[in-house]
C-alpha positions as CSV (number, residue, x, y, z in Angstrom):
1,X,-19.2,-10.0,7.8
2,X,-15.7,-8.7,6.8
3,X,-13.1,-10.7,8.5
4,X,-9.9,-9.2,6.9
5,X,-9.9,-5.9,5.6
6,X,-6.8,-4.5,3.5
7,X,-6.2,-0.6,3.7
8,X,-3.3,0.5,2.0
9,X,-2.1,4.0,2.3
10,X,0.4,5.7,0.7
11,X,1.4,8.2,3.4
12,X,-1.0,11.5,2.3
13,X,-4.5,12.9,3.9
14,X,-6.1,11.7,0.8
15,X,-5.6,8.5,1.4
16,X,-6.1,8.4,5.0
17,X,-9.8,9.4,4.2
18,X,-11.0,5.7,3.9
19,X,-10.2,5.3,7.5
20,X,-12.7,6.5,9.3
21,X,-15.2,4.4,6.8
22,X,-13.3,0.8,7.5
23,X,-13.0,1.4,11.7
24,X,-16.7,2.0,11.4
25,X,-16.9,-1.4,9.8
26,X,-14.4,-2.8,11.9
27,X,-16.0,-1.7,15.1
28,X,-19.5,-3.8,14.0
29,X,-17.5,-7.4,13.2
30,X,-14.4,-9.1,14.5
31,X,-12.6,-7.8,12.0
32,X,-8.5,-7.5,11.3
33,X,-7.7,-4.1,9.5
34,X,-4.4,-4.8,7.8
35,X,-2.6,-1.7,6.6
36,X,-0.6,-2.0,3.9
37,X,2.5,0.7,2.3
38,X,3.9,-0.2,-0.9
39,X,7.3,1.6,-2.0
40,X,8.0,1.5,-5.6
41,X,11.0,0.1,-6.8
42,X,13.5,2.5,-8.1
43,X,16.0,0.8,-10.7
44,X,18.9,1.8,-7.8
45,X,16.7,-0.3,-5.3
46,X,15.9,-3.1,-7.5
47,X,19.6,-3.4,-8.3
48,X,19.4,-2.2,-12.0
49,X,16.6,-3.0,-14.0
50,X,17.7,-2.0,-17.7
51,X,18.2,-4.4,-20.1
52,X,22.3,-4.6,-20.6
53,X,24.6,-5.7,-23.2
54,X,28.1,-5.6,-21.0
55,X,28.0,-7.1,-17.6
56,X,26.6,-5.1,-14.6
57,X,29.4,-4.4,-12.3
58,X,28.1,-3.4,-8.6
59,X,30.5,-2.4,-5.8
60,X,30.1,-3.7,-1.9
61,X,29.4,-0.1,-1.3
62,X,26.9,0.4,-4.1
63,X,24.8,-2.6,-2.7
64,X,25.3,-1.8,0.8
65,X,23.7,2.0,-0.2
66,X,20.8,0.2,-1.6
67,X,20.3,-1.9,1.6
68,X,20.5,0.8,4.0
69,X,18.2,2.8,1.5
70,X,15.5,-0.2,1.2
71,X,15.6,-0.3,5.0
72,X,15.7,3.3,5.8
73,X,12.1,3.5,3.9
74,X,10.9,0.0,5.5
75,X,11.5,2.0,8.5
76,X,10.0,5.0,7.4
77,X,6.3,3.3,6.5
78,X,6.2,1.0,9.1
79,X,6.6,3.9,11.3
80,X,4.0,5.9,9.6
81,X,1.7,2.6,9.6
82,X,2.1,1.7,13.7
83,X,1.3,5.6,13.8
84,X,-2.3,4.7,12.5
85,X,-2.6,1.1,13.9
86,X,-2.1,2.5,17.3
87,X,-5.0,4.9,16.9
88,X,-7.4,2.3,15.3
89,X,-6.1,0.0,18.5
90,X,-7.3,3.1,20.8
91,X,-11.1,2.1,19.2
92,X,-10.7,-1.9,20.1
93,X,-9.9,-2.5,16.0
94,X,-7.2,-5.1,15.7
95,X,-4.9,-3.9,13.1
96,X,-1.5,-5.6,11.1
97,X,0.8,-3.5,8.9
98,X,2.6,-4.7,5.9
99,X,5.1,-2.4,3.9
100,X,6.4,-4.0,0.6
101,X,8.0,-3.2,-2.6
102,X,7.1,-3.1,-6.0
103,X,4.0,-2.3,-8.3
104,X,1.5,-1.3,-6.0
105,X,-1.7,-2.1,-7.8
106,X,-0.1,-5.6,-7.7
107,X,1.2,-5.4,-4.2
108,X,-2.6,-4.6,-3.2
109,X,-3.6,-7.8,-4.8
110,X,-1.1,-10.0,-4.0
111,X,-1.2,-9.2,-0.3
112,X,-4.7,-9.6,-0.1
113,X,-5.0,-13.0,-1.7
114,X,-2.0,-13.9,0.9
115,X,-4.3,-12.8,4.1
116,X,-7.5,-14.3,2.3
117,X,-9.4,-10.4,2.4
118,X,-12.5,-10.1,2.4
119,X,-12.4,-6.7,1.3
120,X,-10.0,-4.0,0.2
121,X,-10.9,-0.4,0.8
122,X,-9.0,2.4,-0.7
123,X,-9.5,6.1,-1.3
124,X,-9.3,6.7,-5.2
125,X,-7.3,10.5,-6.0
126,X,-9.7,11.2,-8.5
127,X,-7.6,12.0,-11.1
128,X,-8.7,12.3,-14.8
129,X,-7.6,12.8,-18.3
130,X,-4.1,12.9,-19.0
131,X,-2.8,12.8,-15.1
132,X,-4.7,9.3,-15.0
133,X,-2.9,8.7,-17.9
134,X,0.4,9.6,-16.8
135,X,-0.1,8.2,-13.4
136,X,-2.3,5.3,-14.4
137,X,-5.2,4.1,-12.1
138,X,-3.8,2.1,-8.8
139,X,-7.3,1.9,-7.5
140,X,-7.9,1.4,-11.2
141,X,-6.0,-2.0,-11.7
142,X,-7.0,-2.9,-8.5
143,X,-11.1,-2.9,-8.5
144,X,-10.7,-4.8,-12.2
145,X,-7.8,-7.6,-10.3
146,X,-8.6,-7.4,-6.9
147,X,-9.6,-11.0,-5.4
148,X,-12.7,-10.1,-3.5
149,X,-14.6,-6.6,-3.4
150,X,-13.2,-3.6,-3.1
151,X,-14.9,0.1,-1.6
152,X,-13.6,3.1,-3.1
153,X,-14.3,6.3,-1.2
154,X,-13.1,9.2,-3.3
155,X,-11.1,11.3,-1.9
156,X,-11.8,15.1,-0.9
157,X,-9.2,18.5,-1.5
158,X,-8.1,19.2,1.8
């Protein structure tokens, strides 16, 4: 039934709770579980993104921070992501990981229209009032943009 299945996880125990519901899935179909770790952008990684009136001058050194930086946490979450893949392997699940950088409501989407999902599943941190406010909604923007279904499990305190 569900060919491609996009996880993404953001590195905590809350998130990782969706697991255990998509290699149940996974186990029942030849399905791919592709696991997915977005890093927001900080203006320092993006190379600046204020609006300026004078010219932005960046030193060799200053870019060359921001690279290491950017690959240091590429590094960091694919880590973290062959961490899970290789337990999911240990269950006969085929898995991929993905780590990219940006917005990741629209990282989510993006990805998943590139691999053609079938379904994105995602624990939802339950937050309400002004915190969902504050933080806005990833699962949020993603069940209202996502190109196919999407299966929220929400999330239990540890």
């Amino acid at each position: 039934m569900y060919r491609h299945i996009v996880v993404p996880l953001d590195g905590s125990g809350l998130a990782e709770q969706v697991l255990p519901h998509v290699k149940d899935l996974a186990q029942r179909h030849t399905t791919t579980i592709h696991l997915i770790s977005i890093a927001p952008l900080s203006p320092a990684l993006a190379g600046g993104t204020t609006v300026r009136l004078y010219p932005l001058v960046v030193s060799s050194a200053d870019l060359e921070l921001q690279t290491n930086e950017r690959e240091r946490i590429e590094a960091e979450l694919t880590n973290y992501l062959r961490g899970i893949a290789i337990d999911l392997e240990g269950s006969h699940v085929k898995t991929r990981v993905e780590v990219r950088f940006g917005e990741p409501a629209e990282e989510i989407i993006a990805y998943a229209e590139d691999v053609k999902a079938d379904l994105i599943a995602m624990c939802t941190h339950g937050r309400t009032g002004l915190a969902r406010w504050a933080y806005g909604s990833i699962a949020d923007k993603v069940m209202h943009h996502a190109p196919c279904p999407v299966l929220l499990i929400r999330a239990k305190a540890a």
